[in-house]
TISE-544303 format. One record per residue: z, x, y of N, C-alpha, C in turn; residue in three letters. Coordinates in Angstrom, 3 decimals. Each point is the difference from the previous one (the first is absolute). Layout:
n_zz; n_xx; n_yy; ca_zz; ca_xx; ca_yy; c_zz; c_xx; c_yy; type
Z; X; Y; Z; X; Y; Z; X; Y; ala;
...
END
This chain:
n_zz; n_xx; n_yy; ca_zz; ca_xx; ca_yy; c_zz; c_xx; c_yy; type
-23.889; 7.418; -6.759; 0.798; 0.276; 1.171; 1.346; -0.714; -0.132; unk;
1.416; 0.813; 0.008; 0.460; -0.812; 0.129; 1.172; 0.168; 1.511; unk;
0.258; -1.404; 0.056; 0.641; -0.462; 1.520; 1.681; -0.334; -0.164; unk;
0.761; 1.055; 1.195; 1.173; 0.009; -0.561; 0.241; -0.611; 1.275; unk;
1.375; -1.131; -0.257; 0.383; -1.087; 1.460; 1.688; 0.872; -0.439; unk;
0.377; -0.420; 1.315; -0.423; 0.129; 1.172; -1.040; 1.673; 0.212; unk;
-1.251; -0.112; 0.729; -0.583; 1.033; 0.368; 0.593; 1.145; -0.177; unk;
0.265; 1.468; -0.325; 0.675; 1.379; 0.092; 0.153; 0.424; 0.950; unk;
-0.843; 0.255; 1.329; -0.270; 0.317; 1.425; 0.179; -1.225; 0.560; unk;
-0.102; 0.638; 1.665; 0.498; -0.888; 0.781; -1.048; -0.323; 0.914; unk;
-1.428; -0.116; -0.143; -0.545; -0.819; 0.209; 0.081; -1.267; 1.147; unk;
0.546; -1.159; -0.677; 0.452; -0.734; 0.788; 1.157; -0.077; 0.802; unk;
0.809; 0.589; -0.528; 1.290; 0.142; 1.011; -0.219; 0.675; 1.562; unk;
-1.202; 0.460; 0.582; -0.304; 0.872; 0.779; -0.691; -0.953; 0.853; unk;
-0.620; -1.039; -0.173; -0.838; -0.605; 0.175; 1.299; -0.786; 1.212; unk;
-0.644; -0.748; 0.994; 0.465; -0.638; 1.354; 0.166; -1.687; -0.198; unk;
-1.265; 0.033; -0.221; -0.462; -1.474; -0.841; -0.049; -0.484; -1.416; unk;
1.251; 0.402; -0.422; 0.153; 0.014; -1.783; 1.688; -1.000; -0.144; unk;
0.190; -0.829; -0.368; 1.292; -0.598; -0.702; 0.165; 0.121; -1.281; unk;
1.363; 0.717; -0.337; -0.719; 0.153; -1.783; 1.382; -0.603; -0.237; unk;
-0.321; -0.988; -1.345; 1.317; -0.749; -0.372; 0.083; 0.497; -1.516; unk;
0.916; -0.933; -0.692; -0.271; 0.419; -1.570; -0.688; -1.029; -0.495; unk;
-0.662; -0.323; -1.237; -0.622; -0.833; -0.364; 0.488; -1.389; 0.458; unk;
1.391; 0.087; -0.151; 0.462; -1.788; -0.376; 0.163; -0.254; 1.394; unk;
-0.401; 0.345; 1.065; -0.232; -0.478; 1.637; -0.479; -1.186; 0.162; unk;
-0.878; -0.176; -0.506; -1.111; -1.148; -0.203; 0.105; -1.089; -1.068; unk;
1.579; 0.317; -0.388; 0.022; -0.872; -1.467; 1.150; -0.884; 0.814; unk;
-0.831; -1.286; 0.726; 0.947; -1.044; 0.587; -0.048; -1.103; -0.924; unk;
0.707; -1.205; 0.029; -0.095; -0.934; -0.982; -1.224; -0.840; 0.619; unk;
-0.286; 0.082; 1.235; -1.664; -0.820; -0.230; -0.874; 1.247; -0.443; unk;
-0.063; 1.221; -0.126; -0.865; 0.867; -0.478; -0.250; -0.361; -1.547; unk;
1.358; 0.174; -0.126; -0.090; -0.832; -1.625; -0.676; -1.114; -0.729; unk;
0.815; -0.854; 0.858; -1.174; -1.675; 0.473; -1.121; 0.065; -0.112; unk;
-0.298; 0.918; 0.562; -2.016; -0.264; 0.467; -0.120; 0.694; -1.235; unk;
0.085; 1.629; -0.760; -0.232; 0.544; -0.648; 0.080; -1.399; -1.219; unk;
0.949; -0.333; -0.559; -0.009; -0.855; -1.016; -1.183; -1.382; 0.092; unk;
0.190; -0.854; 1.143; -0.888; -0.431; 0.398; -1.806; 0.720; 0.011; unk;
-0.419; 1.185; -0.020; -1.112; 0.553; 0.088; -0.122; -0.128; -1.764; unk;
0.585; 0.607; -0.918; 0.014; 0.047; -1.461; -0.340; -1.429; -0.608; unk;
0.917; -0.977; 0.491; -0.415; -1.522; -0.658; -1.361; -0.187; 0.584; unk;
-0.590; 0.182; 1.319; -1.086; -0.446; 0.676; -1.116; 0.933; -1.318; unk;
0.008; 1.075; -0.383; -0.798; 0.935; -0.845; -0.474; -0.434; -0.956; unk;
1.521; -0.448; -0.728; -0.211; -0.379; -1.301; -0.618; -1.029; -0.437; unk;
0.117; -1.593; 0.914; -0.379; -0.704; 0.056; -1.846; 0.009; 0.442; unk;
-0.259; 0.855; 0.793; -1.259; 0.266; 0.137; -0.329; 0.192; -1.356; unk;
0.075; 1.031; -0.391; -0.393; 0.862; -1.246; 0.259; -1.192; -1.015; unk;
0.763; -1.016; -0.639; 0.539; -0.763; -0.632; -1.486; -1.546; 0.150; unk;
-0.525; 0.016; 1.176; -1.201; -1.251; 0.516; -1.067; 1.189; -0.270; unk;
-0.260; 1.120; 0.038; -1.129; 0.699; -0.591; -0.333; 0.748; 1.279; unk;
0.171; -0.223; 1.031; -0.470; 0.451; 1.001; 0.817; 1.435; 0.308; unk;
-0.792; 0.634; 0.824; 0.184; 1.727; 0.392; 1.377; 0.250; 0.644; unk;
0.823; 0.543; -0.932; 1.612; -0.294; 1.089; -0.765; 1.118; 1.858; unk;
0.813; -0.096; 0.472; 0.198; 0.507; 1.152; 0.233; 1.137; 0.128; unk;
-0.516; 1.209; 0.336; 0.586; 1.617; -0.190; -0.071; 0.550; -0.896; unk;
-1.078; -0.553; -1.466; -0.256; 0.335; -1.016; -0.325; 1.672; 0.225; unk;
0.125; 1.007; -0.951; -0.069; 1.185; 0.453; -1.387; 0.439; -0.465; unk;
-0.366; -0.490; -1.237; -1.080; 0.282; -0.712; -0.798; -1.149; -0.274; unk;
-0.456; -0.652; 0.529; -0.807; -1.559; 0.177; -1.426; 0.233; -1.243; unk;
-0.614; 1.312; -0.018; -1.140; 0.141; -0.549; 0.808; -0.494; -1.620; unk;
0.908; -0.197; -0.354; 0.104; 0.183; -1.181; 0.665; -1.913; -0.599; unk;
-0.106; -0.253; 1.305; 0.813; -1.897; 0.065; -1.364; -0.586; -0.798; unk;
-0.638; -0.268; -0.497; -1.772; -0.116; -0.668; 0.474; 0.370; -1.471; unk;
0.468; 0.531; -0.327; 0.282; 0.532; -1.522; 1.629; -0.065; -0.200; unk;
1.080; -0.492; 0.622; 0.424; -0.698; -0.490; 0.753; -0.525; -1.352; unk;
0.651; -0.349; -0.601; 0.221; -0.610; -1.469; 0.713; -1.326; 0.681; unk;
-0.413; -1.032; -0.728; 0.293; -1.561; 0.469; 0.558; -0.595; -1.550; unk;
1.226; -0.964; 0.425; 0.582; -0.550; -0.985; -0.908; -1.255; -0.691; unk;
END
């Protein structure tokens, strides 16, 4: 399947209860902050051995390759 942005139809534009921005709406410098801040918090998990946070595929953190 593939997914073309912005949507082709108008969908949401019709909608009452819809705000539609462009991506970088949400790209404030504490958005950034935290985003960068979330990555060091990950790595460092993952880095002490333990399960980062929001892992997508966890069944596969068990097998692994370790330095």
């Amino acid at each position: 399947m593939r997914v073309h942005e912005p949507p082709e139809d108008d969908r949401f534009e019709s909608l009452g209860n819809v705000v539609l921005t462009p991506h970088v709406a949400g790209s404030t410098h504490r958005s950034q902050e935290l985003s960068a801040q979330m990555v060091v918090q990950t790595v460092l998990q993952a880095a002490r051995g333990e399960l980062p946070h929001g892992l997508v595929n966890p069944e596969v953190w068990d097998h692994r390759r370790r330095a």
